[in-house]
Residue, then its C-alpha position, 0 to 999 in steps of 0.5 A: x269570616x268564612x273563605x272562598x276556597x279558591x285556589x290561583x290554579x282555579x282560576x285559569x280558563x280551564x277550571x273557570x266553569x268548575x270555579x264558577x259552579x262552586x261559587x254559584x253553589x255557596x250562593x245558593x246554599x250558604x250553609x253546607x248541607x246534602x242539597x249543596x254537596x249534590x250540585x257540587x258532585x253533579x257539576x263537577x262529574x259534568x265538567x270532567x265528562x265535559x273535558x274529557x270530550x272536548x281534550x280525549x285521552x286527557x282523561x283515560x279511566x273512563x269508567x271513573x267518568x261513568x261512576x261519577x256520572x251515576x253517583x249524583x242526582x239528576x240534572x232535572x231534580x238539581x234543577x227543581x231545588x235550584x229555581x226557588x233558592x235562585x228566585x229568592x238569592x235573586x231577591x236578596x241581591x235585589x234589595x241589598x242593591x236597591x238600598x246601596x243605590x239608594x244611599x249612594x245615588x238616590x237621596x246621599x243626604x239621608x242620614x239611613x235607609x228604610x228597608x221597610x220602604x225598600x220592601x214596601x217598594x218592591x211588593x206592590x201589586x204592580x210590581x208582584x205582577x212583573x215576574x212569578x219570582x217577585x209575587x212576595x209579601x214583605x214577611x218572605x223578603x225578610x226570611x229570604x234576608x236572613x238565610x242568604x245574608x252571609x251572601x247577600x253581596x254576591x247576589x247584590x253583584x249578581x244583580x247589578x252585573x244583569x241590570x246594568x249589563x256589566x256581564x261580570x256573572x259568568x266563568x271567565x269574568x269570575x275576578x271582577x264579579x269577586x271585586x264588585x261583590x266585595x266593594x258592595x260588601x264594604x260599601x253595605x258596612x258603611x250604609x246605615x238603616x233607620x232602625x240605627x244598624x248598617x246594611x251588613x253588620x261586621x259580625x256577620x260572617x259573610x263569605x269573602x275571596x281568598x287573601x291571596x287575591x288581588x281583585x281588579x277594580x270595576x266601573x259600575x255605570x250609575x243609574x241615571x247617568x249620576x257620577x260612576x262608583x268604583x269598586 
């Protein structure tokens, strides 16, 4: 399975943005290709100008600063590559989420889950109405699924954290929102649909934290007011 590569010193307060940036960029773009080494050139070029400005003198070759600058794309284009894989990462998160809730909290007697329904669920025309991201048919869902599989639980987290205003998606909570996704990685290999597989399958090669890190436990509030899942 493919490793975060995180480093301990990463973690601190100061590298937390950069950290964030990196994993934000393997949701994105889950296979390595020139788009993800771009956003990683740009964001990292931005943080160290970022730094320099707020600690001067902490990084005194100003003109590396500048090159770096000028070697990456624009903030603009990144931008525009961005919203389209966001909104289908977004989805992806979305369903992985719903079907987890679902056999966790909706109807735990049911032996499997019907992704079928979950998507019939999630296109309906008053539902595609809501937002410009979620005008999908249930054929795009399901190649938004396959591409961003290898990270579907980091979005699942993703979702979860906005919707139930656990606010773990963001630099300084980047330890629980690492915890959160994992225990939905875990939770999703234990999820049977009906078509006889589980949500995630064992051999997919799904991007995991580092072995050395010991990943705090969260709370995530249940739909409802049913019993509170620990992850």
């Amino acid at each position: 399975m493919p490793t975060l590569e995180i480093r301990r010193a990463r973690l601190r307060p100061e590298y937390a943005a950069m950290t964030f940036n990196y994993l934000l960029g393997i949701m994105l773009w889950p296979v390595e290709c020139d788009a993800r080494r771009d956003f990683m050139r740009t964001c990292a070029a931005g943080w160290k100008i970022d730094l320099n400005t707020a600690v001067p003198g902490l990084q005194s070759d100003i003109e590396l600063l500048l090159n770096e600058a000028i070697d990456v794309s624009p903030r603009e284009s990144l931008s525009q590559q961005m919203r389209p894989r966001l909104a289908r990462g977004e989805r992806v998160g979305l369903e992985l989420a719903k079907a987890i809730a679902e056999a966790t909290w909706g109807n735990p007697a049911r032996a499997r889950v019907s992704i079928k329904s979950l998507r019939g669920e999630m296109t309906t025309p008053e539902r595609r109405k809501l937002h410009p991201a979620m005008d999908v048919s249930e054929k795009t869902l399901q190649k938004d699924s396959l591409e961003f599989r290898s990270v579907a639980h980091l979005w699942g987290a993703a979702c979860i954290s906005h919707t139930e205003g656990c606010d773990f998606f963001r630099p300084a909570r980047l330890a629980e929102f690492l915890a959160l996704s994992e225990g939905l990685r875990i939770r999703a290999l234990q999820v049977p649909t009906l078509k006889g597989d589980m949500l995630l399958s064992r051999d997919l090669d799904s991007w995991r934290p580092p072995s050395w890190l010991t990943l705090p436990t969260v709370i995530v509030p249940p739909p409802l007011n049913r019993k509170q899942e620990e992850f």
